[in-house]
C-alpha positions in Angstrom: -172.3 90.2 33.3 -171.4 88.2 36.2 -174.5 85.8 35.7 -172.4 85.2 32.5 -169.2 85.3 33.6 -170.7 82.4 36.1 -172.8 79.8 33.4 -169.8 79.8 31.4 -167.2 78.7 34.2 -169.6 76.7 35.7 -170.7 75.0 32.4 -167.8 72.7 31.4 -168.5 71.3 34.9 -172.4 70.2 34.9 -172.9 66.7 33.5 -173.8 65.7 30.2 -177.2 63.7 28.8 -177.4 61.9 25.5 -180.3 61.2 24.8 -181.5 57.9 24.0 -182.6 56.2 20.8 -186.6 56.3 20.3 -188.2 53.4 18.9 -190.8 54.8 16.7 -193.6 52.2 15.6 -195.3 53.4 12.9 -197.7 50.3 13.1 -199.3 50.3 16.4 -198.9 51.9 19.6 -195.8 50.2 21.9 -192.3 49.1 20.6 -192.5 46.6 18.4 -191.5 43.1 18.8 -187.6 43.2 18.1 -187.3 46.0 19.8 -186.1 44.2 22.9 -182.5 44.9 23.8 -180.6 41.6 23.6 -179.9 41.2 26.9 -183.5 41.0 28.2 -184.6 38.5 25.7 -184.2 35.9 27.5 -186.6 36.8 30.3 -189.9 35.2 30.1 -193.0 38.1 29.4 -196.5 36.8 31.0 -199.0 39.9 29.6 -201.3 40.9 32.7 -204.5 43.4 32.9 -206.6 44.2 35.6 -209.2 42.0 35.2 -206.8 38.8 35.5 -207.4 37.3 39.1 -205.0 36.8 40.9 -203.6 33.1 42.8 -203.5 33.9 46.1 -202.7 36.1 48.4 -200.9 35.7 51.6 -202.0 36.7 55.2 -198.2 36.9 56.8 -199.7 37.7 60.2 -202.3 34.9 61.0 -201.8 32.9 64.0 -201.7 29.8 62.5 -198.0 30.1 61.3 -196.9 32.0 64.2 -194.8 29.4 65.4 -193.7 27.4 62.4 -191.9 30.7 61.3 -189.7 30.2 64.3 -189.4 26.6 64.0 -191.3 25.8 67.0 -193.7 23.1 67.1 -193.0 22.0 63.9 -195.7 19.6 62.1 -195.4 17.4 59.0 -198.6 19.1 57.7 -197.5 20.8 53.6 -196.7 24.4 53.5 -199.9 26.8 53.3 -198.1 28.6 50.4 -197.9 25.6 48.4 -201.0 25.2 45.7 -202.0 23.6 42.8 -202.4 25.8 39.4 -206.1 26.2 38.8 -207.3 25.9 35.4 -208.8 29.0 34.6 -209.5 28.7 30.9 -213.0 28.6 31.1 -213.6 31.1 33.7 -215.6 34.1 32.7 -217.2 36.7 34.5 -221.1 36.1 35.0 -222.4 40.0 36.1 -220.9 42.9 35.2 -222.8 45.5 36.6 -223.0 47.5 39.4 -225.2 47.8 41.8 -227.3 50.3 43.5 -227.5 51.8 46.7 -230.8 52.6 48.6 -230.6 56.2 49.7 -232.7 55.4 52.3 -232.2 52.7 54.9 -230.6 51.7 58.1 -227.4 52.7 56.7 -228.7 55.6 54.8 -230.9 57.6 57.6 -229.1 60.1 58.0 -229.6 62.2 61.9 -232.4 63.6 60.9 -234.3 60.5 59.6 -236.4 58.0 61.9 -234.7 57.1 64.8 -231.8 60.4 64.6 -231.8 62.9 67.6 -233.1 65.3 65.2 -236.4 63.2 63.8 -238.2 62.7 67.3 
């Protein structure tokens, strides 16, 4: 009784959830295209998968920069993190498989194999 007694004191003070509304596509899978909320319509979308390459990728810890990021001996030569956009329409993946492994080899051996402690 007092496990009662203490949900229902204790209950007008926990918070309160409403739950959202669900957009249900009956179509496809995702929301569908109006779906956006209004105020995020205005944001451009650029669609991405895992196979898309990436630009470039930035090394913040070479040596090379090491004093132009404390504006000390500063050249005219252009930023490093400035670059063209390369047309990659035609770009298309030549081999998609993978390769094998030897299970034997220099790598492979094993201590027991030729050359190991164990093989002599």
């Amino acid at each position: 009784e007092t496990d009662l007694r203490f949900l229902l004191t204790h209950h007008e003070k926990m918070a309160t959830f409403t739950m959202p509304l669900v957009q249900d596509n009956e179509t496809g899978w995702g929301p569908e295209a109006n779906a956006c909320p209004e105020a995020l319509r205005h944001l451009p979308f650029a669609p991405f998968s895992k196979n898309d390459r990436l630009g470039r990728v930035v090394e913040w810890s070479g040596t090379r920069d090491r004093d132009r990021r404390w504006q000390k001996n500063r050249t005219e030569e252009p930023s490093p993190f400035v670059y063209e956009q390369i047309d990659e329409e035609g770009f298309r993946t030549v081999d998609t498989k993978t390769t094998t492994k030897p299970r034997w080899g220099p790598a492979r051996r094993g201590a027991m194999g030729p050359g190991g402690r164990g093989g002599r």
